[in-house]
C-alpha positions in Angstrom: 0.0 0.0 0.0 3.0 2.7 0.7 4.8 1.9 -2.2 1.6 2.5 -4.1 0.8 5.5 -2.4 4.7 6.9 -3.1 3.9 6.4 -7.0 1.5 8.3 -6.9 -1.4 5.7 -7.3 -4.5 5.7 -5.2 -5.6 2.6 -3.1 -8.9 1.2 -1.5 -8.7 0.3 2.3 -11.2 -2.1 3.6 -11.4 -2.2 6.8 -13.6 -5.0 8.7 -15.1 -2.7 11.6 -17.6 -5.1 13.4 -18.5 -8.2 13.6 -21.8 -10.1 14.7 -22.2 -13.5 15.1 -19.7 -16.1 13.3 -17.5 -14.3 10.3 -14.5 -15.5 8.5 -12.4 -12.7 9.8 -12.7 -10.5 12.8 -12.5 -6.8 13.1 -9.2 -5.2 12.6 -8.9 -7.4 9.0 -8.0 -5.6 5.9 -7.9 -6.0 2.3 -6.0 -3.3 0.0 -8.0 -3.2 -3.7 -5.6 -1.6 -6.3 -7.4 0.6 -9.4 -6.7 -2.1 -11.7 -8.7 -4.7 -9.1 -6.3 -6.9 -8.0 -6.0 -6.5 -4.2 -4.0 -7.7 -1.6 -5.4 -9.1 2.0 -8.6 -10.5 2.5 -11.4 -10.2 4.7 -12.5 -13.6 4.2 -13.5 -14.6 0.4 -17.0 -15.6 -1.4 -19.5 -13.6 -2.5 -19.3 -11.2 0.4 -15.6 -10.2 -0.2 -17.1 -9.9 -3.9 -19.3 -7.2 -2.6 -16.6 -5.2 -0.8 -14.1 -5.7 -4.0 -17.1 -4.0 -6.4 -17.9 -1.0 -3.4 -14.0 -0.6 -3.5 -14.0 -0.1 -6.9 -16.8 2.3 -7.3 -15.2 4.1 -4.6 -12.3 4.9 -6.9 -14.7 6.4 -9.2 -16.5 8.6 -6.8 -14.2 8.8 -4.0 -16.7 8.6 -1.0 -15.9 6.1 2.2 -18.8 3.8 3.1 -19.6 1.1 5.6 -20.6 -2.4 3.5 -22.7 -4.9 5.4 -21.9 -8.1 4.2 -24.6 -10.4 5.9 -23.9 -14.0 5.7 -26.9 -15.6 7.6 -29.6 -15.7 4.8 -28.4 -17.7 1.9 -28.7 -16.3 -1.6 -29.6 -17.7 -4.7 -29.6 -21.6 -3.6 -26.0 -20.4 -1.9 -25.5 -22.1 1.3 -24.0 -19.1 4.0 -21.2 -21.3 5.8 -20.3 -18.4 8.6 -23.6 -17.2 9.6 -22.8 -13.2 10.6 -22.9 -10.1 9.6 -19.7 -7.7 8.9 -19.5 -3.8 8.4 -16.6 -2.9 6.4 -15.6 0.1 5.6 -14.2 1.5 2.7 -11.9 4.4 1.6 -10.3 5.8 -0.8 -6.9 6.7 -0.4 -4.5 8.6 -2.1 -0.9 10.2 -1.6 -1.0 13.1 0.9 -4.4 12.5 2.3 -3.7 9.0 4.0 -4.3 8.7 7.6 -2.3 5.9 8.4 
C-alpha cells in the first residue's frame, strides 16, 4: 500500500469494523484493492468479499468512504451461508497526501 501510495497511485482500504455473530475474519482485518482490481489481503473470500471488492472499486470512481454490510446468515440464490454473521466494512479511498495511516 506505501509503495503504491509513493507512486503516486490511489488505493482502497477495507477495513472490517464489526462483527456479529460467526464471520471469517474479525474486526481489525483488511484488504487493500488496487485501481486495476487486483487487491491484496482479505477479509475472508466468497461472494461477500465480492461485494466489498465491487464497493472498492466504485469508490475509486467517486471517492466517498462507506460502511458495506456483508450479511452472511440468509443464503442467496440456492448459496449455502457457511459463517452465519454479519460484517461492516468500511471502505476508503486513499491517495498520496491524504492518508491517515
Amino acid at each position: 500500500m506505501a509503495a503504491a501510495l509513493e507512486r503516486g497511485e490511489p488505493v482502497v482500504l477495507a477495513t472490517v469494523a464489526r462483527t456479529r455473530g460467526s464471520t471469517p475474519r474479525k474486526t481489525g482485518a483488511k484488504m487493500v484493492v488496487r485501481q486495476d482490481g487486483t487487491f491484496l489481503g482479505t477479509i475472508g473470500g466468497g461472494c461477500g468479499e465480492a461485494e466489498v471488492w465491487q464497493e472498492a472499486m466504485d469508490a475509486f470512481e467517486d471517492g466517498n468512504p462507506r460502511i458495506v454490510t456483508v450479511d452472511l446468515t440468509e443464503p442467496t440464490d440456492g448459496e449455502d451461508r457457511i459463517c452465519g454473521g454479519v460484517m461492516d466494512v468500511f471502505v476508503e479511498r486513499l491517495t498520496a497526501g491524504e492518508t491517515r495511516l
